[in-house]
FIVO-853401 format. One line per 8 residues: their letters; for each residue x, y, z of N, C-alpha, C, O. Coordinates in steps of 0.001 Angstrom, whole numbers, plus 500000, padded with zeros to 6 digits. Layout:
residues N
A) X:Y:Z:X:Y:Z:X:Y:Z:X:Y:Z | ...
***
This chain:
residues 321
XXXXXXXX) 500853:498809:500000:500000:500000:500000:500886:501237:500000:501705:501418:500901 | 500695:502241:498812:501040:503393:499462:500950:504598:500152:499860:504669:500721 | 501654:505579:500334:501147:506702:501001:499928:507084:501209:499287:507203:500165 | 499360:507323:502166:497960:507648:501436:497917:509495:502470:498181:509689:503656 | 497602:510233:501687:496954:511544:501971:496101:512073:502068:495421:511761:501090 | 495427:512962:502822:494279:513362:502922:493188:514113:501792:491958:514124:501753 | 494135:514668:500989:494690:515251:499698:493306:513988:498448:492266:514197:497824 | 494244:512741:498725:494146:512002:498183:492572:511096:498442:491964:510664:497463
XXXXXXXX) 492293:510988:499198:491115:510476:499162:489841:511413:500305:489945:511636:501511 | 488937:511715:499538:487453:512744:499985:486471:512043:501133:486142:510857:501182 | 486260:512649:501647:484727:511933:502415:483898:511777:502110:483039:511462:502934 | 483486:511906:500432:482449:511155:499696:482668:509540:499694:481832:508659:499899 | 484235:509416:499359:485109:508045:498982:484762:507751:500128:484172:506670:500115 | 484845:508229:501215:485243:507718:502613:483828:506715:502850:483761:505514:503112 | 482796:507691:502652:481307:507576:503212:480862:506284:501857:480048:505430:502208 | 481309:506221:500672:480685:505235:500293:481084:503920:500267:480549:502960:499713
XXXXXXXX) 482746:504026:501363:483097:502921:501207:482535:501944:502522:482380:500730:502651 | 482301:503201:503476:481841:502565:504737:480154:502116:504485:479544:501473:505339 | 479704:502432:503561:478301:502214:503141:478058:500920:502373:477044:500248:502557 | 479013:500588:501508:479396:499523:500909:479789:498220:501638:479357:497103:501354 | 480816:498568:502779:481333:497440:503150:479864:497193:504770:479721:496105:505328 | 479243:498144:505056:477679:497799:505752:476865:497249:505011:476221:496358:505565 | 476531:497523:503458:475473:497191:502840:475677:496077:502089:475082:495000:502099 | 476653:496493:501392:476829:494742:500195:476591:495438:498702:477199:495034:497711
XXXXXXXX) 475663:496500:498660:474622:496883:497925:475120:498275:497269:474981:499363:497829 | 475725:498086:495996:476015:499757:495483:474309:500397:494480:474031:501575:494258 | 473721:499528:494194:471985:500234:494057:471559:500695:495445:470881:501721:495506 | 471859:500096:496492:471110:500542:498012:472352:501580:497934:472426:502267:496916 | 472808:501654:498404:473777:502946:498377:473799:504182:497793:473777:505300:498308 | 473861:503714:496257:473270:504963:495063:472269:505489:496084:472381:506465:496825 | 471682:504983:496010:470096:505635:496421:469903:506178:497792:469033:507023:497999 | 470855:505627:498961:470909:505901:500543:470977:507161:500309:470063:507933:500601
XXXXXXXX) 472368:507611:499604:473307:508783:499578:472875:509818:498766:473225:510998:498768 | 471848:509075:497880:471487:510475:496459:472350:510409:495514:472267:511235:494605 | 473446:509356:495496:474529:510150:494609:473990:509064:493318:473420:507986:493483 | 474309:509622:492194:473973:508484:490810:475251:507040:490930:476428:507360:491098 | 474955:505834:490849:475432:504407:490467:476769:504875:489732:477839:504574:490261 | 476760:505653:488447:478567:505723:488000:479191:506521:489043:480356:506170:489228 | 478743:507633:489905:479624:508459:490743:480175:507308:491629:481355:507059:491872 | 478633:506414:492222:479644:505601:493682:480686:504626:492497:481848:504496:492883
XXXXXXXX) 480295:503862:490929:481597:503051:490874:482835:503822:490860:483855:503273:491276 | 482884:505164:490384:484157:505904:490185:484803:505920:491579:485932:505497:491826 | 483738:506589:492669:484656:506746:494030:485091:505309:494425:486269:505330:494780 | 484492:503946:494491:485125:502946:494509:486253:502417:494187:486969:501639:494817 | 486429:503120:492656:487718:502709:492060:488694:503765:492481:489821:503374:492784 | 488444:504965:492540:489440:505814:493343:489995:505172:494605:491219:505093:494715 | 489104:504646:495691:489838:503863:496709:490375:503225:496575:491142:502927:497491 | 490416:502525:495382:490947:501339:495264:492263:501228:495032:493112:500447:495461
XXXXXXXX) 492320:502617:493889:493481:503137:493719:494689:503909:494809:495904:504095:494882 | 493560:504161:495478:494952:505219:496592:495035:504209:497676:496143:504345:498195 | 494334:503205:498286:494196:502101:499172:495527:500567:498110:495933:499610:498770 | 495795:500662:497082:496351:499631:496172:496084:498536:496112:496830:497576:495918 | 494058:498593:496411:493598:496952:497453:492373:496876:496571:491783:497945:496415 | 491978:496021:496086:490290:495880:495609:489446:496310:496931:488682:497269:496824 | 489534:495776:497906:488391:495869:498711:487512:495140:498702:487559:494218:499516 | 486345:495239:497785:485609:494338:497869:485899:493051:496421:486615:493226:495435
XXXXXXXX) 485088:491846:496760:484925:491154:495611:483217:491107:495630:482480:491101:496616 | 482832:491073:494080:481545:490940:493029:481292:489572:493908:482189:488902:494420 | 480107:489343:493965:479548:487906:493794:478362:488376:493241:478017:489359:492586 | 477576:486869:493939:476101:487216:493145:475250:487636:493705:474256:488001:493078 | 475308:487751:495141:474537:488196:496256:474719:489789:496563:473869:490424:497188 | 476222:490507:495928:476595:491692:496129:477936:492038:496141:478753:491118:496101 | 478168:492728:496171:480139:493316:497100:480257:492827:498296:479489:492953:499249 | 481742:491976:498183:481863:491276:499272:483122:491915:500024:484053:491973:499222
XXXXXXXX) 483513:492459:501389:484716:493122:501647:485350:492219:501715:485002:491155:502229 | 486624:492506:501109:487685:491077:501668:488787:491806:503013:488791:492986:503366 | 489518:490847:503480:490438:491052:504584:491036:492414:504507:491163:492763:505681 | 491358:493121:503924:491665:494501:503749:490894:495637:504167:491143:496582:504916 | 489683:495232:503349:488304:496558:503721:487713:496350:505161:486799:496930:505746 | 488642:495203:505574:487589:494750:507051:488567:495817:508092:488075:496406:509054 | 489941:495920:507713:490851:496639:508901:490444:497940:508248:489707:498582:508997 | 490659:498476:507214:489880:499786:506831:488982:500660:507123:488916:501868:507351
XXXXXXXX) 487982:499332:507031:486378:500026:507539:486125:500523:508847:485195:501327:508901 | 486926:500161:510331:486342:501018:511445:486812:501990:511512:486171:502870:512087 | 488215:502326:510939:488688:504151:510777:488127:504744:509788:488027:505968:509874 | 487753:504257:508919:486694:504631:507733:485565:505011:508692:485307:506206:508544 | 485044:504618:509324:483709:504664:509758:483743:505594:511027:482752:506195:511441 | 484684:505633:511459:485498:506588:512742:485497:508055:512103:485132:509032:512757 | 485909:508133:510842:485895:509267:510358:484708:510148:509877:484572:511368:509971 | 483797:509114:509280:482425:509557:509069:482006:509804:510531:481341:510838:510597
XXXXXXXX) 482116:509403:511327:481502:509646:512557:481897:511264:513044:481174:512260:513062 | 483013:511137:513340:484163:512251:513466:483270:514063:512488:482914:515138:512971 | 483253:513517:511031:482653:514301:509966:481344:514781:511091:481065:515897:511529 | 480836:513716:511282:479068:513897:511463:478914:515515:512761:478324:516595:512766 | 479582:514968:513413:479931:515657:514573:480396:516822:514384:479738:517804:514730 | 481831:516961:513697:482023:518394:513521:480466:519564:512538:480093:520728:512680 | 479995:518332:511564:478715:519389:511101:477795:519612:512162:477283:520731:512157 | 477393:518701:513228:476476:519256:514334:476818:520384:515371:476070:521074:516064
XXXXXXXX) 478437:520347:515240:478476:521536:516048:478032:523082:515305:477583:524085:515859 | 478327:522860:513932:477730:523864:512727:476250:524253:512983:475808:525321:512561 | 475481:523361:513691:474046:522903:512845:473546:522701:512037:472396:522989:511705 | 474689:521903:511324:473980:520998:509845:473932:519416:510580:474661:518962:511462 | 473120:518966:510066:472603:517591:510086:472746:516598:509317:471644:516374:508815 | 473643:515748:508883:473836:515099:507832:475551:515113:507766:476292:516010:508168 | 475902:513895:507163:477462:514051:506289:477166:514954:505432:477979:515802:505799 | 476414:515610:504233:475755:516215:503305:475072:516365:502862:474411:515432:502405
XXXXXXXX) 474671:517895:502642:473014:517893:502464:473509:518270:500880:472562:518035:500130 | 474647:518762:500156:474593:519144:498684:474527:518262:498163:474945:517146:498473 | 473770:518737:496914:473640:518020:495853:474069:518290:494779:473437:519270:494382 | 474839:517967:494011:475485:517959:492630:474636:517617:491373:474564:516420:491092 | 474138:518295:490767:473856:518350:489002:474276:518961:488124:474446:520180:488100 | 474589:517878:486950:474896:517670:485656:474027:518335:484591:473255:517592:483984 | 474043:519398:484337:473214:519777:482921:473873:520252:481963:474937:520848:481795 | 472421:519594:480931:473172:519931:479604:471895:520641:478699:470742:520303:478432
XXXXXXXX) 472917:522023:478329:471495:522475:476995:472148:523003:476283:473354:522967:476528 | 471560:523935:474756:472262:524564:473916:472590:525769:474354:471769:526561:474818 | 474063:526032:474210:474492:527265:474642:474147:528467:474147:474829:529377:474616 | 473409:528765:473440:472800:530016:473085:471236:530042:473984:470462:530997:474051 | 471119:529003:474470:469797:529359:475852:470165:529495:477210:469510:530122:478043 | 471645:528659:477500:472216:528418:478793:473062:529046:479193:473429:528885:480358 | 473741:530097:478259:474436:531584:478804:474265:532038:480184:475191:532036:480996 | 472837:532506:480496:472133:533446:481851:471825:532238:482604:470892:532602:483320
XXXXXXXX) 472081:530906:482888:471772:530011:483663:472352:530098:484994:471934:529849:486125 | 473544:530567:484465:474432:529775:486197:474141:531172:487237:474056:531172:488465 | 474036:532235:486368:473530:533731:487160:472336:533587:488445:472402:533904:489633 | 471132:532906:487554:469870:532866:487625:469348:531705:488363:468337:531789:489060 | 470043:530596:488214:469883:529523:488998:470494:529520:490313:470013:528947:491291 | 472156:530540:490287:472458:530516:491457:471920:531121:492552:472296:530939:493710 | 470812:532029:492098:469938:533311:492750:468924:532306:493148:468556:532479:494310 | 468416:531411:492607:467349:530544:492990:467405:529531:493852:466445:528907:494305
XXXXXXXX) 468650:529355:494099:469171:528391:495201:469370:528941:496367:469131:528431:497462 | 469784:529924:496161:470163:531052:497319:469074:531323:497787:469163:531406:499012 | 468024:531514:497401:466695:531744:497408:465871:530901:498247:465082:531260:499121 | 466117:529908:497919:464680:528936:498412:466244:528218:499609:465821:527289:500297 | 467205:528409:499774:467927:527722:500463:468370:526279:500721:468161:525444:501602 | 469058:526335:499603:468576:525296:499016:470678:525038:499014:471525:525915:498848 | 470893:523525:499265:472038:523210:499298:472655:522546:498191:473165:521486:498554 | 472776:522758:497124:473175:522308:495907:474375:523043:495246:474761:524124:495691
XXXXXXXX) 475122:522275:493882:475844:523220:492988:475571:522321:491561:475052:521214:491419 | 476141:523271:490572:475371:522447:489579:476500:523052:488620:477102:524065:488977 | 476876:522231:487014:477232:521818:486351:476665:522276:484926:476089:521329:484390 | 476653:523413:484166:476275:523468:483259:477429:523178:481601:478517:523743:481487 | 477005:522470:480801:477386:522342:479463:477078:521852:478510:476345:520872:478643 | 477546:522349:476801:477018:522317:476143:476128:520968:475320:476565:519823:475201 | 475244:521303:474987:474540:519156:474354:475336:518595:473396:475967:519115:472476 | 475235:517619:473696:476399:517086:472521:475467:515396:471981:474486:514938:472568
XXXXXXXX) 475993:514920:471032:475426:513913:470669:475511:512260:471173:475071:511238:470647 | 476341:512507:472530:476212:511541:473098:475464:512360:474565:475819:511650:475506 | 474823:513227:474978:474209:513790:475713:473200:512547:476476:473337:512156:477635 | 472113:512036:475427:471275:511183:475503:471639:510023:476333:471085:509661:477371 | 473143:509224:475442:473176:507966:476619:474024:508262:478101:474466:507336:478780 | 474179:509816:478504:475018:510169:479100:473924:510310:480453:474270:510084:481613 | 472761:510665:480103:471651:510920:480628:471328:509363:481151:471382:509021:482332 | 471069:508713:480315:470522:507355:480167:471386:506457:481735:470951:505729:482628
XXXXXXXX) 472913:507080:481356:473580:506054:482301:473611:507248:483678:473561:506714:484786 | 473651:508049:483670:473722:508869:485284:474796:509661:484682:475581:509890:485602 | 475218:510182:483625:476589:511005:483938:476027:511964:483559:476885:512845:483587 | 474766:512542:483076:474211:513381:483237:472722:513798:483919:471726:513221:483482 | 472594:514662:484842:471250:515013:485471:469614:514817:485001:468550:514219:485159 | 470721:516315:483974:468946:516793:483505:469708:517562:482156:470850:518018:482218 | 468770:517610:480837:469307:517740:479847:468127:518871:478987:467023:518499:479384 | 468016:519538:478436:467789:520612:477665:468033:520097:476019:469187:520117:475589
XXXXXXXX) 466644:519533:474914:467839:519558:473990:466167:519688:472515:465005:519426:472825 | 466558:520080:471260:465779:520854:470506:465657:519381:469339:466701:519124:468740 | 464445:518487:469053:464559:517293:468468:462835:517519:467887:461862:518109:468357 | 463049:516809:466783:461374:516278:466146:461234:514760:466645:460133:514262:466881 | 462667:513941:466811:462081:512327:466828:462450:511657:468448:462774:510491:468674 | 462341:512421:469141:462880:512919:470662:461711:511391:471415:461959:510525:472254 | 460844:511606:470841:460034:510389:471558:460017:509283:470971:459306:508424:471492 | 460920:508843:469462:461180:507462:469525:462426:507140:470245:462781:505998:470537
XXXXXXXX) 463037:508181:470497:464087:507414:471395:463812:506984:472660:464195:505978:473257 | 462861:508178:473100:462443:507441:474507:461695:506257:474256:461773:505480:475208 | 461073:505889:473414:460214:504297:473224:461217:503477:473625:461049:502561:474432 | 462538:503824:472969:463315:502656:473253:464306:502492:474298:465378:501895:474197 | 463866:503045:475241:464738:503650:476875:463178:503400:477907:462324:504222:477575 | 462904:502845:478568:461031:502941:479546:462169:504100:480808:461602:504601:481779 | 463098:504256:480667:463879:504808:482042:464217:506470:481856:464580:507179:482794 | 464002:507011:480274:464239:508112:479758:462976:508659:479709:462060:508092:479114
XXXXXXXX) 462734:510577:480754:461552:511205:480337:461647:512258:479720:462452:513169:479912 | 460663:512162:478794:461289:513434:477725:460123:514678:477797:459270:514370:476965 | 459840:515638:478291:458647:516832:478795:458999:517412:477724:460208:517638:477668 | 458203:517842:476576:458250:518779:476119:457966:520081:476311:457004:520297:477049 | 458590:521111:475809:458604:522609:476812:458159:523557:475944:457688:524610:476374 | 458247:523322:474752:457871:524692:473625:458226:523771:472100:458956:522821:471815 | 457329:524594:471408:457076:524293:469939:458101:525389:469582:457967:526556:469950 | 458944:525022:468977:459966:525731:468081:459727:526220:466582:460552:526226:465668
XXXXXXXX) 458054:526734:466548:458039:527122:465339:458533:528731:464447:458348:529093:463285 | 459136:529322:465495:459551:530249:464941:461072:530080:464538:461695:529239:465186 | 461856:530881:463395:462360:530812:462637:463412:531816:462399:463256:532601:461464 | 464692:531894:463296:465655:532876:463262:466697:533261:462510:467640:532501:462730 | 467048:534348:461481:468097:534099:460057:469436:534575:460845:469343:535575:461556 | 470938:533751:460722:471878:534964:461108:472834:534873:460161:473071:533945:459388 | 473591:536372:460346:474208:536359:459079:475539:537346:459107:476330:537052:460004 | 475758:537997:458625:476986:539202:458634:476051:539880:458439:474970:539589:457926
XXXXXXXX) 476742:541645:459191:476096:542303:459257:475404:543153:458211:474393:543846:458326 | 476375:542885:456913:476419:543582:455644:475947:542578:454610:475905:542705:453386 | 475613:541590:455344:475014:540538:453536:474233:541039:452871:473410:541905:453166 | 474515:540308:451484:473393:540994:450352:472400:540621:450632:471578:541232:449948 | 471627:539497:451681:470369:539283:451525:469842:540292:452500:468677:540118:452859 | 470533:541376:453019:469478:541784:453970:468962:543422:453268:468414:544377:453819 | 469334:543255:452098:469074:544266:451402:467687:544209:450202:467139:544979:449414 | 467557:542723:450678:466800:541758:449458:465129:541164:450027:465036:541334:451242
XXXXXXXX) 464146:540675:449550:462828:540292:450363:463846:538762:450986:464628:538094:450309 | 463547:538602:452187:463762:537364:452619:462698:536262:452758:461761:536146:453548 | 463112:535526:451795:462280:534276:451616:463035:532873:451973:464261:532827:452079 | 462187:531722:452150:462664:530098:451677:463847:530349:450644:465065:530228:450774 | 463074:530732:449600:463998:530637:448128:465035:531231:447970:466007:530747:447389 | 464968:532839:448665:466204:533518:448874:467363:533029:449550:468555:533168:449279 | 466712:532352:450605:467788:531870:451540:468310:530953:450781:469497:531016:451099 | 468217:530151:449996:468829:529039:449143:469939:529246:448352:470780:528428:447978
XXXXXXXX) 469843:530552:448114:470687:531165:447115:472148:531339:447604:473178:531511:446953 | 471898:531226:449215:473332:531366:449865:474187:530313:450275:473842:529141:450427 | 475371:530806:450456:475992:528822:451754:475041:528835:452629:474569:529814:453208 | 474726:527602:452736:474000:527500:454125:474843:526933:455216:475690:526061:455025 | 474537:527531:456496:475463:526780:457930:474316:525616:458615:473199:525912:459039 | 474716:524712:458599:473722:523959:459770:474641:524135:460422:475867:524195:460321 | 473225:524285:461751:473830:524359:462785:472736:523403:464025:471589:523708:464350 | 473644:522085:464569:472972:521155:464942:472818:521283:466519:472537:520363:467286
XXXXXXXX) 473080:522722:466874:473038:523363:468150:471902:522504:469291:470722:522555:468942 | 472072:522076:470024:471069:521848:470888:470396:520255:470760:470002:519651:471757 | 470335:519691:469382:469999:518552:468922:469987:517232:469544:471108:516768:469752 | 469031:516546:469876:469436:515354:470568:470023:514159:469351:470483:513096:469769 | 469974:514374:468178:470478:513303:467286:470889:514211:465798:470210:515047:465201 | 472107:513737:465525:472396:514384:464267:471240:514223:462973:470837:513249:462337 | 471065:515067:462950:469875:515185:461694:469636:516312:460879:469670:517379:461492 | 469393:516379:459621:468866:517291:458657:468308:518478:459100:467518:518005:459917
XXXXXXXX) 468103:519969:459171:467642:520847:459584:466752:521167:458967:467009:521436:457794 | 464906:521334:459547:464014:521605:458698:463777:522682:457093:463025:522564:456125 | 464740:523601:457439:465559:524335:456103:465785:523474:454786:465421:523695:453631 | 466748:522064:455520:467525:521246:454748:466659:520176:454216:467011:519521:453235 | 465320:519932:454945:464362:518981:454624:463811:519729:453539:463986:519328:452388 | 463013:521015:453833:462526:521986:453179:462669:521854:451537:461830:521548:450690 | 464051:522203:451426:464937:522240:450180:464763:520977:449204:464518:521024:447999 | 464965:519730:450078:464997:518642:449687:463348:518309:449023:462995:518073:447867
XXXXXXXX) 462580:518409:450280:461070:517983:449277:460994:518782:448313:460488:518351:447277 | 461422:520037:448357:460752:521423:447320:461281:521164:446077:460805:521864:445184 | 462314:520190:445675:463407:520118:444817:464063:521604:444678:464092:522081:443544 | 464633:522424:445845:464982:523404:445290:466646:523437:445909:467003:523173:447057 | 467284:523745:445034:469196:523666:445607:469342:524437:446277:469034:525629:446264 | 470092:523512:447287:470820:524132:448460:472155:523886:448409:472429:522688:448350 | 473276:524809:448413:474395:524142:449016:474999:524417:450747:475316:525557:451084 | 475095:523283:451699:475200:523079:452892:477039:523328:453023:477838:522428:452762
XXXXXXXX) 477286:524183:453299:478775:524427:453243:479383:523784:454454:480349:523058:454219 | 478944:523927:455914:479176:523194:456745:478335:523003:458316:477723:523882:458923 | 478499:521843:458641:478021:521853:460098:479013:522018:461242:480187:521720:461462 | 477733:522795:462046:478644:523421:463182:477654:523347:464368:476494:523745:464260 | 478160:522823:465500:476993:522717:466461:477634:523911:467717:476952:524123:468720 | 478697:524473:467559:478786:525190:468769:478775:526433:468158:478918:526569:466943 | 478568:527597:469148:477608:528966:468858:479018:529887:468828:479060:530833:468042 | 480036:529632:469594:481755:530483:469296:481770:529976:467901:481688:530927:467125
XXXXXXXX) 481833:529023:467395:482503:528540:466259:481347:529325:465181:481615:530526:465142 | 480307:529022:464420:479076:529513:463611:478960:530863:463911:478236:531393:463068 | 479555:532043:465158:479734:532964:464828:480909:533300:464123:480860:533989:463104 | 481996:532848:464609:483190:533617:463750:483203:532847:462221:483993:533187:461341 | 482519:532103:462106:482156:531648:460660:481752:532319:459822:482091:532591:458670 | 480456:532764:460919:479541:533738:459731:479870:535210:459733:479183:536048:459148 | 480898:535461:460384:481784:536981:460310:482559:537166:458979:482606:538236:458372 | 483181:535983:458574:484462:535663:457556:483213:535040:456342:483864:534474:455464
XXXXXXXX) 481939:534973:456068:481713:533889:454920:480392:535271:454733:480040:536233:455417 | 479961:534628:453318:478575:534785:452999:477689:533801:453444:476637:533608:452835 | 478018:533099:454524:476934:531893:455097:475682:532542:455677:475591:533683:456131 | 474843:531717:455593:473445:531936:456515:473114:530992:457267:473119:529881:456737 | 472762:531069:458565:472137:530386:459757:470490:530220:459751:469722:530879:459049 | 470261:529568:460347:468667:529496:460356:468613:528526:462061:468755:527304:462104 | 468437:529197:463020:468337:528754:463743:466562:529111:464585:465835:530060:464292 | 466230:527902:465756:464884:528184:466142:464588:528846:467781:463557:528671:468430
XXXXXXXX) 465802:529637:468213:465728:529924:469584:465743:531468:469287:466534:532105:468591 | 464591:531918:470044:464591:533805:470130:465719:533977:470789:466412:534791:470178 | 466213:533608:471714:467183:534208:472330:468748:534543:471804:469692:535020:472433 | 468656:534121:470456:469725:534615:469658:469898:536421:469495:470916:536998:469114 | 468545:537087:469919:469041:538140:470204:469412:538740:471230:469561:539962:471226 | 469581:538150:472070:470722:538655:473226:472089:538396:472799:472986:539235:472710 | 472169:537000:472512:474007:536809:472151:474075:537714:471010:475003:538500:471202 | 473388:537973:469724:473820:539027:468770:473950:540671:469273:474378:541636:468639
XXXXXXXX) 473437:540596:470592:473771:541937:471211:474754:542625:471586:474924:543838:471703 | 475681:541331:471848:476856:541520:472564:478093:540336:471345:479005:539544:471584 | 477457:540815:470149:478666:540196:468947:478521:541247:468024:477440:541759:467731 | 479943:541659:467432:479963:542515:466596:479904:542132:465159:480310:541000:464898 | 479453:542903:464134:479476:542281:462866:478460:541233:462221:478337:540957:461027 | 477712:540682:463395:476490:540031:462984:475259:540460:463055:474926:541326:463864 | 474113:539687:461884:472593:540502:462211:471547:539068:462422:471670:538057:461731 | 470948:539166:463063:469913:538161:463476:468177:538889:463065:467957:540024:463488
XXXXXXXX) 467260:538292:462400:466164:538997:462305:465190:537363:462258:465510:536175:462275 | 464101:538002:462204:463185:536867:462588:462488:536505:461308:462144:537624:460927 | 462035:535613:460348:461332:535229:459543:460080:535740:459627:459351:535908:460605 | 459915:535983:458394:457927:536912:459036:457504:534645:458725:457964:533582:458306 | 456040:535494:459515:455289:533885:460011:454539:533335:458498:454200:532160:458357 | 454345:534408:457392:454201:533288:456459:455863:532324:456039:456103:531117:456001 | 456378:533053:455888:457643:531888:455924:457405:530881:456500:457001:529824:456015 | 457672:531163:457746:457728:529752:458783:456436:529138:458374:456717:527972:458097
XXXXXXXX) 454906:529370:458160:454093:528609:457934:454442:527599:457010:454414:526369:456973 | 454830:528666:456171:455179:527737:454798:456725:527070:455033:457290:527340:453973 | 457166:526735:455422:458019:525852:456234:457529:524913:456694:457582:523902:455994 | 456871:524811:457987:456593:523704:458771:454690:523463:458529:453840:522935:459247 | 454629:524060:457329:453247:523185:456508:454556:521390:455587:454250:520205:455722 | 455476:521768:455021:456101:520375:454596:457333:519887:455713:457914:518877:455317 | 457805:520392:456958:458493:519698:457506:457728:519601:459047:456827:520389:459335 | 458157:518632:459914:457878:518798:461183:458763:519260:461753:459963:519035:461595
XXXXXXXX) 457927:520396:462936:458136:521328:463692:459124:521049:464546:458762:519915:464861 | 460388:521291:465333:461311:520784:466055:460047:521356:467876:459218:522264:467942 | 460457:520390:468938:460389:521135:470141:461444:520776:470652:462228:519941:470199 | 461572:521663:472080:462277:521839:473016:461735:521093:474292:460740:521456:474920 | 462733:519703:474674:462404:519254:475517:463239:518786:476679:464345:518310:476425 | 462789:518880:478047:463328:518728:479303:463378:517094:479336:462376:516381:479277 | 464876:516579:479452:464595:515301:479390:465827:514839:480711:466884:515410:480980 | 465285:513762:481276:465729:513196:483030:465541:511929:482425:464824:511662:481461
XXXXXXXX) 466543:510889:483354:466305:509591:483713:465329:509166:484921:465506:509514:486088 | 464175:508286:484422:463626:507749:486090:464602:507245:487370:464283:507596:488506 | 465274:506778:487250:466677:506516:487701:466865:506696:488460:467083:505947:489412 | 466871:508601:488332:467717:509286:489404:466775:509728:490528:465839:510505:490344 | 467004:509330:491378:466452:509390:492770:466289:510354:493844:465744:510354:494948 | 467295:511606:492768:467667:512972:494223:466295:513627:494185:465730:513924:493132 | 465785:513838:495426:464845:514715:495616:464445:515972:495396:463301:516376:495605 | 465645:516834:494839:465829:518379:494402:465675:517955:493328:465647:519051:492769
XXXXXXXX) 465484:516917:492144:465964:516967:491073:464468:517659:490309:464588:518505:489423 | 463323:517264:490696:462174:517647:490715:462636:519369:490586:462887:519845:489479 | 462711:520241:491908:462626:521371:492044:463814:521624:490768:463156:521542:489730 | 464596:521769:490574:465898:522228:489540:465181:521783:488439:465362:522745:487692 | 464570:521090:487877:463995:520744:486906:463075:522102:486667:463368:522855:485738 | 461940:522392:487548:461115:523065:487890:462160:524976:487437:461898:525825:486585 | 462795:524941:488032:463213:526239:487601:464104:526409:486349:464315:527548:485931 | 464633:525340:485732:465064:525275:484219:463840:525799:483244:463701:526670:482385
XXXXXXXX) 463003:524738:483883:461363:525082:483048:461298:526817:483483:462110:527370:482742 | 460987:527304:483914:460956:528741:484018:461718:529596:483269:461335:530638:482737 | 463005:529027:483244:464275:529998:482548:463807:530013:481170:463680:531072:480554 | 463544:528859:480657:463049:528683:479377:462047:529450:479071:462094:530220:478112 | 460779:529305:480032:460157:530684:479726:460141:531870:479263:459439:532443:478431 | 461676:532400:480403:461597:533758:480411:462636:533794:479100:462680:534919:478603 | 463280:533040:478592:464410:533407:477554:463592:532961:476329:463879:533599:475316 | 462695:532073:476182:462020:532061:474375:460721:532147:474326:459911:531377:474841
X) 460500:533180:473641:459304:533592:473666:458460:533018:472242:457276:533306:472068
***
């Protein structure tokens, strides 16, 4: 065994090892503690690592401690004790009352999050910290397995995936039928009627921002039934990158979140304007409509996860109208 430091191993590690070698049970545990099933295997294997010992062995009945975790476990458990105590002299109650979440949404909605959420915690008093970043296309099974919370993400086929997950919930939050152009500030089309057809005439940027599955952009469907040419110059799913794109190109964006005019507020050289609504009608009369949906694993067991859910839904409110 080597050195071991204080440095080196947490009183999360501490608390789930003494929970483990009481229970047998890392599902009873997950769930004792609040924490998600991959956090306790990671802190497991961290002990394992700074301890240079398995600890326990797998059977079929559960985690079994072997001769190692048995001399371990009463200073392990000495220490949680030790922990418990110094928080009661605090008047906190508990090894820990925080809770840690994982979110994920498109960064052109999740900018004003960490401001606004941190005001809301503060607020209702509430013992948590939380984790915001951008969706990505493994978002979904990231969700699925616990390495992510709660997820934010802009899809048309959003509920066959959940068919094939009974453990994935997918809330839808808003119909994304409106229709946002961005561009340089000086393009020729903004001098021009903006139409479907006009827009065709340019590079187009997809931009798969927010997306729970790589797919065609109703623009790009659009084009396709209409038989009318498009050329797709490139995809880009992050909102740094598709701006300094569309600074340097004649590209056009077509994205479905109002709140692109705040970030164009504070970017120079770009123009964002809104599609008048016969456009978009005539749009999503031949494609289906994208929404925006709040999607969680049944899974996860933390009791705040409800409330944080609850005030994401709000933010969304107040940012797309």
């Amino acid at each position: 065994m080597r050195d071991i430091s204080f440095s080196d191993l947490d009183l999360l590690s501490i608390n789930i090892l003494v929970n483990l070698y009481e229970h047998k049970s890392a599902t009873f545990v997950s769930h004792k503690l609040n924490v998600p099933a991959p956090k306790i295997s990671r802190c497991l294997k961290h002990a394992r690592e700074v301890f240079g010992n398995e600890l326990f062995i797998r059977k079929k009945h559960g985690l079994v401690p072997n001769e190692f975790a048995a001399k371990v476990y009463p200073i392990a458990k000495e220490i949680i004790e030790c922990s418990k105590n110094l928080q009661k002299l605090n008047g906190i109650h508990g090894l820990s009352t925080t809770h840690h979440f994982e979110i994920v949404a498109p960064d052109i909605i999740s900018s004003p999050f960490p401001k606004v959420l941190l005001n809301a915690i503060k607020n209702a008093g509430k013992e948590m910290s939380f984790n915001i970043t951008p969706w990505t296309k493994n978002s979904i099974n990231d969700i699925i397995n616990g390495e992510v919370d709660l997820g934010l993400c802009c899809s048309k086929m959003l509920d066959s995936i959940k068919d094939t997950n009974d453990s994935l919930n997918a809330i839808p939050l808003k119909k994304l039928n409106k229709v946002f152009l961005v561009c340089h500030h000086e393009h020729p089309i903004l001098k021009e009627e903006i139409t479907l057809e006009s827009i065709a005439h340019y590079p187009f940027i997809n931009s798969n921002m927010g997306q729970s599955e790589q797919e065609q952009s109703p623009f790009q469907e659009f084009c396709q039934s209409q038989h009318i040419k498009l050329i797709t110059e490139m995809n880009l799913t992050g909102l740094t990158g598709l701006f300094e794109y569309l600074r340097s190109s004649q590209g056009i964006a077509l994205l479905p979140y109002s709140s692109i005019f705040t970030m164009i507020n504070n970017t120079p050289d770009l123009h964002a304007c809104r599609l008048s609504d016969v456009e978009s009608e005539r749009l999503y009369m031949h494609v289906k409509e994208p929404y925006l949906y709040l999607v969680y694993s049944d899974s996860n067991k933390d009791p705040n996860l409800r409330w944080i859910s609850s005030e994401v839904k709000e933010l969304v409110e107040l940012l797309l109208h």
